[in-house]
N, C-alpha and C positions, 0 to 999 in steps of 0.2 A: 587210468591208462590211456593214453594215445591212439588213436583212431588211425586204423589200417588204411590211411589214405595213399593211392596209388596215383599214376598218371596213365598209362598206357593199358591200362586194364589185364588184359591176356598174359599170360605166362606160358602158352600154347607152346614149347620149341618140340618141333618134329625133328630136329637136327639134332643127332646125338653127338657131333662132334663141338656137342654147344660147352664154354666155358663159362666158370660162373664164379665171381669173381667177388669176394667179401669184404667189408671193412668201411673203414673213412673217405669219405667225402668231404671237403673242405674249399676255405677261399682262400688262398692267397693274395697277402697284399706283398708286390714285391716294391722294392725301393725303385725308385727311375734312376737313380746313380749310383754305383758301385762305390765298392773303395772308403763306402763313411757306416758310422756304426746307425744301428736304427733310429737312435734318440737324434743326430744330425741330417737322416733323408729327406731331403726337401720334400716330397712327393711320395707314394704310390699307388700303383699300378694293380686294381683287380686281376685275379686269371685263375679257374679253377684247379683244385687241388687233390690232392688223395692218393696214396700208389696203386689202391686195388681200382681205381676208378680209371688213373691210368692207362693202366694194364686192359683193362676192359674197354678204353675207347680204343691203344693198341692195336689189339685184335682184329676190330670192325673192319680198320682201315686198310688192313691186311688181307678184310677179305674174308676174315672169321666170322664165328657167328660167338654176340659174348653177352653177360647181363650180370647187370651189377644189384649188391641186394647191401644195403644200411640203410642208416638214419640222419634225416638232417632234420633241419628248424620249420614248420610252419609258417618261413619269413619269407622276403624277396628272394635273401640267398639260395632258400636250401629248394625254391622253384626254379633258378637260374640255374643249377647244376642238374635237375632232374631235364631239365629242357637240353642242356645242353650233350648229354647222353642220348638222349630220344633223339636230335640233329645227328648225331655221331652213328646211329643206327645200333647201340646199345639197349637192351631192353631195360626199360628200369621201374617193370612191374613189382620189385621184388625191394621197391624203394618205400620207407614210412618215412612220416610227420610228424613231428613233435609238437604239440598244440603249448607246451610252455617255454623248452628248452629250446636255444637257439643254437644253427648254424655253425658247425666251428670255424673259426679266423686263425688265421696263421698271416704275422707279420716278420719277412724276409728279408734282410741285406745279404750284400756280399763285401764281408771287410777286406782292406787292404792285405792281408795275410792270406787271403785265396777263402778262408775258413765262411761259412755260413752262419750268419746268427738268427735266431727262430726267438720270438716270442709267440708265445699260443693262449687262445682267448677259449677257455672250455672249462666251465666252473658250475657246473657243469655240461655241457655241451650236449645235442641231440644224439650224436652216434653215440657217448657213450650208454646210454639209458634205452640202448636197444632190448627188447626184451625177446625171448625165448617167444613164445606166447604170438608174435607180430610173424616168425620168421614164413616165407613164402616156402613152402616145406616141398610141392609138386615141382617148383622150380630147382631147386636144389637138387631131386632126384632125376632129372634130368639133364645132370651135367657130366658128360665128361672129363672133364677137370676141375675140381674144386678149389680156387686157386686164393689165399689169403696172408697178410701181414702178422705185425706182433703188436701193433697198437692196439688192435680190435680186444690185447688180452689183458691189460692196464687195469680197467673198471668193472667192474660189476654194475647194472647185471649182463652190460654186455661181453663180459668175460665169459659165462654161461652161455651164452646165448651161442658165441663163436665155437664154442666147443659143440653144443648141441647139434651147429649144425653142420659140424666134422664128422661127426658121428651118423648123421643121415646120409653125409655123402659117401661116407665110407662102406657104409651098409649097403647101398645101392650100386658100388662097384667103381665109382669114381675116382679117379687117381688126385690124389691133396698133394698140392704144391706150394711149397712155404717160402713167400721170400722176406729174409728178418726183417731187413729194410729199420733199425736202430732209430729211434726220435730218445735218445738217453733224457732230456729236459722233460720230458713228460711221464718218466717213470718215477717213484717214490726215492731210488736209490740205485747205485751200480749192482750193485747184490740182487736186490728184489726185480730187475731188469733184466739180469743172466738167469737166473730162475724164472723167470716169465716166461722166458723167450725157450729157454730149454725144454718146459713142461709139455710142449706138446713136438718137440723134438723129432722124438720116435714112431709119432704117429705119420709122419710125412714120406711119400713117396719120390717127390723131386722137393730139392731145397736151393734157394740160389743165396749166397753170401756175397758179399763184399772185403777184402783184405781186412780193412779196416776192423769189420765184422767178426774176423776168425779173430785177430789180437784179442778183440774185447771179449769173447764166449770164450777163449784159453787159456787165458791169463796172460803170459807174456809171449807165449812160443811164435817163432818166426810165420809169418801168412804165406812162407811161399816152402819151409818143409810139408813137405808131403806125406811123410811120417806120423805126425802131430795132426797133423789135419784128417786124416784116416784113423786115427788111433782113438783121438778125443772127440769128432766131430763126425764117424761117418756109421752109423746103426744097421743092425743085418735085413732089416726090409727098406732101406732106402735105394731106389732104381737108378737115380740120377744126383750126384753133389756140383754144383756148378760154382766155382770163384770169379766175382769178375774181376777185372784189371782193368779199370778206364780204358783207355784207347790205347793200351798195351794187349787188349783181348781177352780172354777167358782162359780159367783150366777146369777139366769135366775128370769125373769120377764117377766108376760103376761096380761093381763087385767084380767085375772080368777083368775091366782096361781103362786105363786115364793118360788124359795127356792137354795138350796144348792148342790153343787156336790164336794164330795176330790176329792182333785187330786190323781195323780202317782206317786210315788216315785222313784226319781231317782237320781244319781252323774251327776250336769248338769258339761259340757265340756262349751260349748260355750251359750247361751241364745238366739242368733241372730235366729230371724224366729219364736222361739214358739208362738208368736201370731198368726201368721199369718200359722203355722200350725194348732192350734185352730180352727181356722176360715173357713180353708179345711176341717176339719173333719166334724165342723155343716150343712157346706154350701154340702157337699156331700152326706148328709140325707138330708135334703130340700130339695135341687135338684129332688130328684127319691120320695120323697114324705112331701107336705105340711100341709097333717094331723098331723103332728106328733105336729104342734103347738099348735092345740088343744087334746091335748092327754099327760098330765105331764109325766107318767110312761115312754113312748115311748122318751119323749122329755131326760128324765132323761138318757137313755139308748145314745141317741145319745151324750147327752152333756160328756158322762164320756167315750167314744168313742173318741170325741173332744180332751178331755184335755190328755188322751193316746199319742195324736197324739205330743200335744206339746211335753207332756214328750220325747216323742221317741229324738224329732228334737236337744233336749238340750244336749244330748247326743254325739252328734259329732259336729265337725267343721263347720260352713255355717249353709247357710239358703236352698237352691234347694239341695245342695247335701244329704242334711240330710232328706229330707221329706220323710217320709214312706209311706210303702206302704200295704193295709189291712191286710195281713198276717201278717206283722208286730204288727201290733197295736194289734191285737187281741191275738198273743202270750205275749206281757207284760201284756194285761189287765187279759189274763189267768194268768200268774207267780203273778200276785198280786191278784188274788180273787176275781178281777172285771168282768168276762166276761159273756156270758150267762150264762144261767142256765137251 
């Protein structure tokens, strides 16, 4: 087994509105030109990857307190991304080392069809072979939000492991926040992928989807009835169902009231991350207060806070180097007419 090697030692947070944020960590090789398929890219371009890692540099920049807990390779890479969290002011005490298995690679274009094509290098890869056994378990119990993907539930044994530590966090009173976040090319099959992803469904408090997301967990039913979306997708202990809509905005769902938020308007540059900026933004109001789920006004204000933040991230290149930071967001939501009042 793999040696509990960490970087930053301490797992210490006195900060209960700490989030903690599980799963993949990866590299991204993105293509330097659009528009050609992988096998024609002249070139690419390193730049750290992962949604929960995302999400958790997100956070920081925000202003949050957050800390990310998987697995990478014992190699250059998987120190370059540990470093690169510890810069970001992410904790990533709750980070192992794989002393055989390496790093996962992810190779990125953008074809001329707007579509993304993803090849991925993980045969095994270090996050998967996370084991139960490794997980930073004090850190865990001290989250506020235990906030996780659907990839971490692909493999065993880090499928176990992910679940293990749902189940710590849930024991200790932290609200589990699932966002599917869909990589179809890395699950066995569409079947065994909607079952994947479903399996821990009900266990989740807040969930955030994607359009795209609802068709493919539905079967065919429309992403924007609301019916279908509440009927088949929405479970009696879930607090918050969030849809996103690119830069058309969001729609939220609660057991009381749902409705609608525009988004921000902007020239996106690259796409990469606005979800998972999104997701920073809700998750950093929750975090400092849980009322806000019962309270639509308040909830409304944070969700259009949220979608700012994607806005912002689309706007430049990457997903961590792009994430803003509240001043930020609040001078766009000012230049559009959104901010307080």
């Amino acid at each position: 087994m793999a040696e509990m090697t960490t970087i930053d030692g301490s797992s210490d947070h006195s900060n209960r509105d700490l989030v903690v944020c599980f799963g993949e960590m990866l590299i991204d090789f993105v293509s330097s030109v659009s528009g050609v398929s992988l096998a024609k890219a002249p070139a690419f371009e390193k730049a750290p990857g992962g949604a929960p890692a995302n999400v958790a540099v997100g956070i920081s920049r925000l202003g949050g307190s957050s800390a990310f807990i998987g697995k990478v390779g014992d190699d250059p890479f998987g120190y370059m991304l540990a470093d690169i969290l510890k810069k970001n002011k992410v904790s990533n005490s709750g980070m192992r080392f794989d002393h055989k298995a390496r790093t996962t690679l992810a190779f990125v274009s953008l074809r001329s069809d707007g579509e993304r094509e993803f090849l991925f290098f993980r045969n095994p890869s270090a996050d998967m072979l996370f084991r139960e056994s490794e997980l930073d378990v004090n850190l865990i119990k001290q989250a506020k939000i235990f906030h996780f993907g659907s990839i971490s539930l692909i493999h065993e044994p880090c499928k176990s492991t992910h679940l293990a530590a749902m189940d710590i966090a849930k024991k200790s009173g932290s609200i589990l926040s699932y966002d599917v976040n869909l990589r179809l090319p890395l699950w066995p099959s569409s079947d065994v992928a909607r079952e994947g992803i479903m399996s821990v469904w009900d266990r989740a408090d807040v969930i955030k989807v994607s359009e795209d997301e609802i068709t493919f967990l539905t079967g065919a039913d429309d992403a924007y009835d609301d019916d279908a979306v509440l009927k088949k997708l929405f479970h009696p202990n879930l607090k918050l169902f969030l849809v996103s809509e690119g830069g058309k905005g969001c729609r939220y769902y609660t057991k009381r009231f749902k409705g609608r938020v525009e988004g921000v308007k902007v020239k996106p540059v690259d796409t990469t991350g606005a979800g998972d900026a999104f997701v920073s933004g809700i998750l950093s109001f929750l975090a400092s207060d849980t009322s806000l789920l019962e309270d639509e006004k308040r909830l409304r204000e944070a969700l259009v806070f949220a979608n700012g933040c994607g806005a912002l991230v689309v706007t430049k290149k990457g997903a961590i180097p792009a994430m803003p930071t509240k001043e930020e967001v609040h001078q766009i939501l000012q230049q559009e007419g959104l901010g307080p009042r």
